[in-house]
C-alpha positions as CSV (number, residue, x, y, z in Angstrom):
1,X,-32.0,158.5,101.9
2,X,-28.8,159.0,101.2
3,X,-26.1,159.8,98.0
4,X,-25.3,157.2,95.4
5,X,-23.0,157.0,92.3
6,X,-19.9,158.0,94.9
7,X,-21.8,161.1,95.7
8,X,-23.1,162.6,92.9
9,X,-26.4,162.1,93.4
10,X,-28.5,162.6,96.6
11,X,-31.5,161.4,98.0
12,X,-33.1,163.7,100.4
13,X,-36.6,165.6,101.4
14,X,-35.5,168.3,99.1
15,X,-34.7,166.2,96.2
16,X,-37.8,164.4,96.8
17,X,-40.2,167.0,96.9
18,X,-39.0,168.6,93.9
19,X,-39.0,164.9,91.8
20,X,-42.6,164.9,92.9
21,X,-43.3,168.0,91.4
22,X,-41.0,167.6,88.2
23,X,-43.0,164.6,87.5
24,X,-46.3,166.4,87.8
25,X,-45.3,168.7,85.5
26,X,-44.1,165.8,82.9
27,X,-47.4,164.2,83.6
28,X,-50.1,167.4,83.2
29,X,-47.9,168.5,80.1
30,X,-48.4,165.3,78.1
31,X,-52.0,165.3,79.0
32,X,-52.1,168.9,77.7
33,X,-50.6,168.1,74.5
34,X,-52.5,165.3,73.1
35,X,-55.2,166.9,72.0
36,X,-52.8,170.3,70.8
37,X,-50.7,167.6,68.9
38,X,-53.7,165.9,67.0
39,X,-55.4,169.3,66.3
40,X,-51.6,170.6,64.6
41,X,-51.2,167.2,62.9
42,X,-48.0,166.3,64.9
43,X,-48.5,163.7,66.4
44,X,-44.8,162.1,66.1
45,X,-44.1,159.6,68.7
46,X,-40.7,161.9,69.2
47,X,-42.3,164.5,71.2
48,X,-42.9,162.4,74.3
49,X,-39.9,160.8,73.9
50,X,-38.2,164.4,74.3
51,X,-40.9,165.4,77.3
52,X,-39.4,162.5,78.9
53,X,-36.0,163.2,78.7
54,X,-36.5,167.0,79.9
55,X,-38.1,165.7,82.5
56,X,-35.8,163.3,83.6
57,X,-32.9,165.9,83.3
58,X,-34.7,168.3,85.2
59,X,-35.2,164.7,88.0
60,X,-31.0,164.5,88.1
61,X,-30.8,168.3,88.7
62,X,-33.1,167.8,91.5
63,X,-31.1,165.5,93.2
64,X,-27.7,166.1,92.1
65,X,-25.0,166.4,94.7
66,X,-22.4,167.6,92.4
67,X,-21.3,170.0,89.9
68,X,-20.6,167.9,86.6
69,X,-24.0,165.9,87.5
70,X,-25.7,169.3,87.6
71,X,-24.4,170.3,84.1
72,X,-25.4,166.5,82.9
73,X,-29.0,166.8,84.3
74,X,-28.9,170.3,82.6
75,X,-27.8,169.5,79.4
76,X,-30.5,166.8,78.9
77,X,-33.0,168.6,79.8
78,X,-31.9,171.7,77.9
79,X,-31.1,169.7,74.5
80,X,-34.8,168.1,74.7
81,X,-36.4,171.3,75.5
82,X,-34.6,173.0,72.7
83,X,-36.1,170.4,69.6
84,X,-39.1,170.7,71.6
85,X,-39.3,174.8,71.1
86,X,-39.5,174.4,67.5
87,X,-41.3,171.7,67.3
88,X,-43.8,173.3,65.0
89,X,-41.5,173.3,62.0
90,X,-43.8,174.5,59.5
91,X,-44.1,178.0,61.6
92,X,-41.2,180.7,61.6
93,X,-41.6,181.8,64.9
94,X,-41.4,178.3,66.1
95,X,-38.1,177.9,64.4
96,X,-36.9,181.0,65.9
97,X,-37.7,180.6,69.5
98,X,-36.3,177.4,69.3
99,X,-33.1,179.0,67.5
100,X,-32.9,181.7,70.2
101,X,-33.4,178.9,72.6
102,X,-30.2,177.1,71.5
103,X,-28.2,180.5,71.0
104,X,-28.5,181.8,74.1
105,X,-28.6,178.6,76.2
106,X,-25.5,177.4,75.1
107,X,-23.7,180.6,76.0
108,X,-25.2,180.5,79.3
109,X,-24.2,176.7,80.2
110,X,-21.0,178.3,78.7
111,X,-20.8,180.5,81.6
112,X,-22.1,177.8,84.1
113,X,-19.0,174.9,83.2
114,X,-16.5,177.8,83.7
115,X,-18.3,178.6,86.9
116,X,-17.8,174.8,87.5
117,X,-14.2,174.6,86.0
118,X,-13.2,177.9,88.4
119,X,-15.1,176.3,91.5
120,X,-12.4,173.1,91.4
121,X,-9.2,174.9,91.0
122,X,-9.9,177.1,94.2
123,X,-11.6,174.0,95.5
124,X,-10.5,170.9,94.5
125,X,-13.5,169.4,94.4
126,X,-17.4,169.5,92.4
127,X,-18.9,167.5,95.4
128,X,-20.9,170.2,97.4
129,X,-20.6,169.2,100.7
130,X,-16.8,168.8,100.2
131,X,-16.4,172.4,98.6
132,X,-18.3,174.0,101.2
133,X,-15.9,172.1,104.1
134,X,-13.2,173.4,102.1
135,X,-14.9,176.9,102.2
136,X,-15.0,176.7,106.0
137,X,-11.4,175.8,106.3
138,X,-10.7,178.6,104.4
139,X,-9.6,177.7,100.6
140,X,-6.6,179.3,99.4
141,X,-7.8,180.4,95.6
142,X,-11.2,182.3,96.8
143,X,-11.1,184.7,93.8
144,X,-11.6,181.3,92.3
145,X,-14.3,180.3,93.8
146,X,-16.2,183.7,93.8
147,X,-15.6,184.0,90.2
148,X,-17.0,181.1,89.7
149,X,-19.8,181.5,91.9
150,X,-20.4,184.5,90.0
151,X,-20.4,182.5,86.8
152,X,-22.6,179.8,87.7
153,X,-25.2,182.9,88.6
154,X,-25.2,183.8,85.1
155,X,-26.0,180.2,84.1
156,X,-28.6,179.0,86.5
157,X,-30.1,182.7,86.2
158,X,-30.6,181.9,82.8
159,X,-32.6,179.3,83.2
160,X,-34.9,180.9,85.8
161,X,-35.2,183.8,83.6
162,X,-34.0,186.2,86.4
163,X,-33.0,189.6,85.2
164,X,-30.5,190.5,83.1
165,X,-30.7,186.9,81.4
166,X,-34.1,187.2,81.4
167,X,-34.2,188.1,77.4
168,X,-34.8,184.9,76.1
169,X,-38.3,184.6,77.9
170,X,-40.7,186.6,75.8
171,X,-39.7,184.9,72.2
172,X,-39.3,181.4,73.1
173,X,-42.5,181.3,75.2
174,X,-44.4,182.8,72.3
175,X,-43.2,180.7,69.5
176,X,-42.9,177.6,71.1
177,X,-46.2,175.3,71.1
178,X,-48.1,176.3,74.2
179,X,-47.9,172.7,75.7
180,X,-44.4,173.3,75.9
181,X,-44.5,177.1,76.9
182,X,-46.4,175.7,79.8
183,X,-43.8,173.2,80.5
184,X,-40.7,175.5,80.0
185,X,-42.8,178.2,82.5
186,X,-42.7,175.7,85.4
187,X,-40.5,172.3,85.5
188,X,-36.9,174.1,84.2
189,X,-37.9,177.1,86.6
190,X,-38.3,174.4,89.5
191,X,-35.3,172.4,88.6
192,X,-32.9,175.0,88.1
193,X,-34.4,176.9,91.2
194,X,-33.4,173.7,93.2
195,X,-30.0,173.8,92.1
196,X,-29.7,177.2,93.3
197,X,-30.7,176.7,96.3
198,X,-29.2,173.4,97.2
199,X,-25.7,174.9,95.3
200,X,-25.3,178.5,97.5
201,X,-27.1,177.3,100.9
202,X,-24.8,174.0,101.1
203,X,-21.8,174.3,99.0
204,X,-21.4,178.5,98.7
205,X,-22.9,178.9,102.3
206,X,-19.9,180.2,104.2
207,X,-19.7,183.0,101.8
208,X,-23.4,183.9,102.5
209,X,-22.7,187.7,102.6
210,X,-21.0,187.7,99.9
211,X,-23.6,186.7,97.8
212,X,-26.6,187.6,99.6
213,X,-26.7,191.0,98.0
214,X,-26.5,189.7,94.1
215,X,-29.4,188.3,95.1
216,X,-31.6,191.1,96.5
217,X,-30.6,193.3,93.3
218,X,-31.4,190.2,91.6
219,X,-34.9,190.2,92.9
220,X,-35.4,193.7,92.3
221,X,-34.7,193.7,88.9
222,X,-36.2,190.8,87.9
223,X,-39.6,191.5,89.4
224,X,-39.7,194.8,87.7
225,X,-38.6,194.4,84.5
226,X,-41.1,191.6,84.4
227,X,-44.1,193.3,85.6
228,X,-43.4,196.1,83.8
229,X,-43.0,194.9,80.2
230,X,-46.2,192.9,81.0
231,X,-48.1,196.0,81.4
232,X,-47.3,196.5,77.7
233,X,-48.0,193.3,75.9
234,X,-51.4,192.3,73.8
235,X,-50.1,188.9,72.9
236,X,-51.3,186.4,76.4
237,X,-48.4,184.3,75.9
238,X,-45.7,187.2,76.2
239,X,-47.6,188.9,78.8
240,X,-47.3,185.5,80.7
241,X,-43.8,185.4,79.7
242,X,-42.6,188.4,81.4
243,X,-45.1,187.1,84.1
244,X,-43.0,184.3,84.6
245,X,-40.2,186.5,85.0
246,X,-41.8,188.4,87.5
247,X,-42.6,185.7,89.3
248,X,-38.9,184.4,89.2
249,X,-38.1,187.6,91.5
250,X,-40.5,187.0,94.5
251,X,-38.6,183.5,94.6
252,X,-35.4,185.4,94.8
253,X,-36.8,187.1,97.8
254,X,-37.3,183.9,99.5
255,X,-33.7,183.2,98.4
256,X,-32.4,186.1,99.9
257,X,-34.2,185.6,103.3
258,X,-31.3,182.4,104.0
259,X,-33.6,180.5,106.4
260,X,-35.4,177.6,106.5
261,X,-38.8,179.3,106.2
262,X,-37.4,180.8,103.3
263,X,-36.6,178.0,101.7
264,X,-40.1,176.3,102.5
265,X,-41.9,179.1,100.9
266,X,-39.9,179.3,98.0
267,X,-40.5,175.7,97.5
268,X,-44.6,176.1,98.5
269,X,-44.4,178.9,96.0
270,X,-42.9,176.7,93.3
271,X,-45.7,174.3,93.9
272,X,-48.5,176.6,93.6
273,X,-46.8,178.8,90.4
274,X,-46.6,175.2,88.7
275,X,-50.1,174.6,88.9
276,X,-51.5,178.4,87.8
277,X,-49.4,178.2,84.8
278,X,-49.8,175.2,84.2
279,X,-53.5,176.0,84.2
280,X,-53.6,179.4,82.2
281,X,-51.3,177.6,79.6
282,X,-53.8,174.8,79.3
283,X,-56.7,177.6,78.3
284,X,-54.4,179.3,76.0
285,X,-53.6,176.6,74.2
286,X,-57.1,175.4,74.0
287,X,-58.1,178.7,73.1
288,X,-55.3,179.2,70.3
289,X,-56.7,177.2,67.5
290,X,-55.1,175.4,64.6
291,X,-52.0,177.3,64.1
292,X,-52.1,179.2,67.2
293,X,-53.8,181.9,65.4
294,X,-55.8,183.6,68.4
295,X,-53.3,185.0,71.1
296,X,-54.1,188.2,71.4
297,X,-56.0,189.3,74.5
298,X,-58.1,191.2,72.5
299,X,-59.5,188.1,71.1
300,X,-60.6,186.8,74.4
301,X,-63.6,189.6,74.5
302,X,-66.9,187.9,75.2
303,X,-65.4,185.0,76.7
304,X,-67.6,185.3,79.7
305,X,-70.7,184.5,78.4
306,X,-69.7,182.3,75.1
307,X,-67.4,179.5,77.5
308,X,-68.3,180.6,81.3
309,X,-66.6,177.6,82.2
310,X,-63.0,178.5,80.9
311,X,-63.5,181.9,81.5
312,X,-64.3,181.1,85.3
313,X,-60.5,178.8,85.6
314,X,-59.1,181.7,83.5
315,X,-60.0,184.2,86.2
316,X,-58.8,182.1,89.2
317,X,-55.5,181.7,88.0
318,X,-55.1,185.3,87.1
319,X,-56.3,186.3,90.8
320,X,-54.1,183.7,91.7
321,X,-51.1,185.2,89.8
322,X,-52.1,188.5,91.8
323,X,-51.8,186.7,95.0
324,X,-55.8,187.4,96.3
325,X,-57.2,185.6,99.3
326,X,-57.8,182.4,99.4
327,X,-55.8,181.2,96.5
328,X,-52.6,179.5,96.1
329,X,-50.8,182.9,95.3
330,X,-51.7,184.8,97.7
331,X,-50.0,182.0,100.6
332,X,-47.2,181.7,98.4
333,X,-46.5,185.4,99.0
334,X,-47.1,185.6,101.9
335,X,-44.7,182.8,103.0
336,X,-42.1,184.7,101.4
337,X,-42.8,188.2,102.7
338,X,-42.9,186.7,106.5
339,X,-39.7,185.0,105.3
340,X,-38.4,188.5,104.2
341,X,-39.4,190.5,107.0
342,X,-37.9,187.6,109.4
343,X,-34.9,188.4,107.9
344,X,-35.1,192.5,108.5
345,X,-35.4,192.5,104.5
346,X,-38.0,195.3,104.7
347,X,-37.0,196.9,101.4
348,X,-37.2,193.8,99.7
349,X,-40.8,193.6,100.7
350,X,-41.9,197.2,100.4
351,X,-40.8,196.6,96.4
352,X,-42.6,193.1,96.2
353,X,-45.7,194.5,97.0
354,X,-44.8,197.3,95.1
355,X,-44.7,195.1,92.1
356,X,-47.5,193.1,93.5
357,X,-49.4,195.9,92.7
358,X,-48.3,196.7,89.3
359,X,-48.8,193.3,88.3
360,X,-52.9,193.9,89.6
361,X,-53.2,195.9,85.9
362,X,-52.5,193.4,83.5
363,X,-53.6,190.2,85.2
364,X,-57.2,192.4,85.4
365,X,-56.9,193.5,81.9
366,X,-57.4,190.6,80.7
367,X,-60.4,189.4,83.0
368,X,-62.2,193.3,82.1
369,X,-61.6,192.1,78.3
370,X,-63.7,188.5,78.6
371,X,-66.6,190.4,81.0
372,X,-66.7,193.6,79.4
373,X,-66.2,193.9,76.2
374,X,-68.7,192.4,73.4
375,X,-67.9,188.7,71.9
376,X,-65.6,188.8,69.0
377,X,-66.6,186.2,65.9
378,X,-63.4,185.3,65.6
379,X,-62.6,182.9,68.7
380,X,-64.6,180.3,68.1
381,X,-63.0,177.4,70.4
382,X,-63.6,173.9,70.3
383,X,-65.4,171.6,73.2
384,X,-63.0,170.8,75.8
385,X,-61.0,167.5,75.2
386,X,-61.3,164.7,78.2
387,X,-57.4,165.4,79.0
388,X,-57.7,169.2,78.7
389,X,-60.4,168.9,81.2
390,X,-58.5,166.7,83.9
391,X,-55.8,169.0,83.9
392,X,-58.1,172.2,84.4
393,X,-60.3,170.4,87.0
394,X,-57.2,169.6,89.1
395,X,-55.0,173.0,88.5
396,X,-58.2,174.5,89.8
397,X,-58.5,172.5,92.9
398,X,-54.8,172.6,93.6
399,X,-55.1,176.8,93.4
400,X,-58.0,176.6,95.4
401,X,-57.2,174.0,98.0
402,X,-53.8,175.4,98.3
403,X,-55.0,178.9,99.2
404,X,-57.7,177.7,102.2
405,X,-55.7,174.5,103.5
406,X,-52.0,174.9,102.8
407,X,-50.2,172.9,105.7
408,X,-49.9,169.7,103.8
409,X,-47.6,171.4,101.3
410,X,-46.0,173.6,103.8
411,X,-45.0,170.5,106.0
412,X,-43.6,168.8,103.3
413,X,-41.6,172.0,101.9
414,X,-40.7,172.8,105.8
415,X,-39.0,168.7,105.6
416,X,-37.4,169.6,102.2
417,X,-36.0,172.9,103.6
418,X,-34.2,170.9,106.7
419,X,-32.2,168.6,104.2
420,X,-30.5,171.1,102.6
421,X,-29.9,173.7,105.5
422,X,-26.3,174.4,106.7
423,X,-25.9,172.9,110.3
424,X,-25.3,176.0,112.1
């Protein structure tokens, strides 16, 4: 424990916990895309190369202590996940998510090094601890400082696809290789959610109030522009896309709860998001074929009685996504509701489980489709490689043992939450 490279990056319970759970995600998307890469014919020793480098960008913003080291660790993960995107070079939309990826990225890291530029004039200083001492003294430029608080919102909302910068989501997620989709659905979400918290509840913290209510319309928006575009989708990986957005804005309301149990379920709910992704992603990309030529949900008819198996793990994550007893989901929000509702944000709930509840429609819509409705000859998948298997055996444990005995995980976020906690 402790900081190294004169401060810029820290070793702590937070930082930690989320390395753990970066490199989890490095590991179960590399197992993931063996078998996708040898049934697309490209298998280029490149792409692992570039999963590594994501993920070890997405390590340094973990632990980064300071703003320019933020902005490194995002900029190698960003550049690696932007070849990866398109990695499918022979197909269009491939070559436009990853185009759209780059366009858009670039103007939001943009946004985020003025945020960082206007955060050392009024402070003097990118080392968090020190801004926020100079906070508490009472810095004399604070329009710089909110301005660029306000700017590096922009960026880091970018990458956790939080509403309004939420419009890259859909196109990149479908065109990229699903391998990837799965990986760019949970390791930047969980890095750059970690440099939000650790940037406004250390460094932006005596300013709280300032910012605590960006946040809550933050949330709102986010969780219903998500869930409500989903209800509209028939291709699986958009309607997990805006999912994923979704899902982005019941973090937010752990964010906006400002306590330590907020910032243990937000990081219990990272945990358990990774793995149901991670999970549907793996059965959509098994599912997809050569080319990725069976994504629509309508082609997933019959699914119930033609692979019962997949179906079965298909299922669990979607009831998991809906946050049902006994799954991961469901503890993970209802962490952050108790977090909420500790914190008198009763509105905040009251439109969570609002959205909750929309989200029950197309999460189901897809389960009615492989139960009910008669086998299509179309999908004809393959037999389940060795890796593909791993990763669904353990995503299904982890949603299942997560949702009946939690307190490991909850321990370990409740440690994380301490390090990074203003002393008050």
């Amino acid at each position: 424990p402790g900081t190294g490279f004169n401060g810029m990056i820290v070793v702590d319970g937070f930082s930690a916990f989320l390395h753990l759970l970066v490199l989890l995600i490095g590991i179960l998307t590399a197992l993931i895309s063996s078998a996708y890469l040898q049934r697309e014919g490209e298998t280029h020793a490149e792409y692992y190369a570039l999963l590594l480098f994501g993920t070890a960008g997405m390590g340094i913003m973990a632990g980064a202590n300071e703003l320019v080291t933020v902005f490194l660790g995002l900029e190698i993960s960003s550049l690696a996940t932007y070849i990866l995107a398109g990695f499918r070079r022979g197909a269009l939309k491939s070559n436009e998510s990853a185009l759209k990826y780059f366009l858009l990225g670039s103007f939001a890291v943009g946004f985020l090094l003025y945020g960082i530029a206007l955060l050392y004039g009024g402070t003097g200083t990118t080392v968090l601890p020190e801004i926020r001492a100079v906070l508490e003294r009472g810095a004399e430029n604070r329009t710089f400082v909110w301005l660029g608080a306000g700017m590096l919102m922009v960026g880091l909302g970018f990458k956790v696809a939080a509403a309004p910068f939420q419009v890259w989501t859909p196109d990149v997620y479908e065109g990229a290789p699903t391998p990837i989709t799965a990986f760019l659905s949970a390791g930047p979400k969980a890095a750059a959610f970690a440099v939000f918290l650790r940037v406004f509840h250390t460094a932006l913290w005596p300013g709280n109030e300032r910012w605590f209510w960006v946040i809550w319309v933050m949330a709102v928006l986010t969780m219903f522009v998500g869930n409500l575009a989903a209800l509209v989708q028939g291709n699986i990986k958009r309607m997990l896309a805006y999912s994923s957005i979704a899902h982005a804005g019941y973090i937010l309301i752990a964010f906006a709860a400002r306590s330590e149990i907020g910032l243990a379920a937000a990081l219990f709910y990272l945990v358990a998001y990774a793995m149901m992704k991670l999970g549907a992603f793996t059965i959509v990309s098994h599912l997809g074929g050569q080319g990725e030529k069976h994504v629509e949900i309508e082609e997933y008819a019959g699914l119930g009685t033609r692979q019962p198996l997949l179906a079965a793990c298909l299922t669990l994550y979607l009831l998991s996504l809906i946050g049902l007893p006994l799954t991961a989901g469901f503890l993970g929000k209802f962490y952050i509701f108790q977090a909420a509702l500790r914190a008198d944000l009763v509105w905040l709930v009251v439109l969570g489980v609002v959205n909750s509840a929309i989200s029950v429609y197309y999460y189901l819509r897809v389960v009615v489709v492989m139960y009910m409705k008669e086998p299509t000859e179309e999908l004809q998948p393959a037999a389940l490689p060795h890796s593909v298997s791993f990763v669904l055996a353990l995503t299904t444990l982890a949603v299942l043992g997560l949702g009946i005995f939690p307190s490991g995980i909850v321990s370990l976020a409740s440690v994380a939450s301490r390090s990074i906690l203003p002393v008050r």
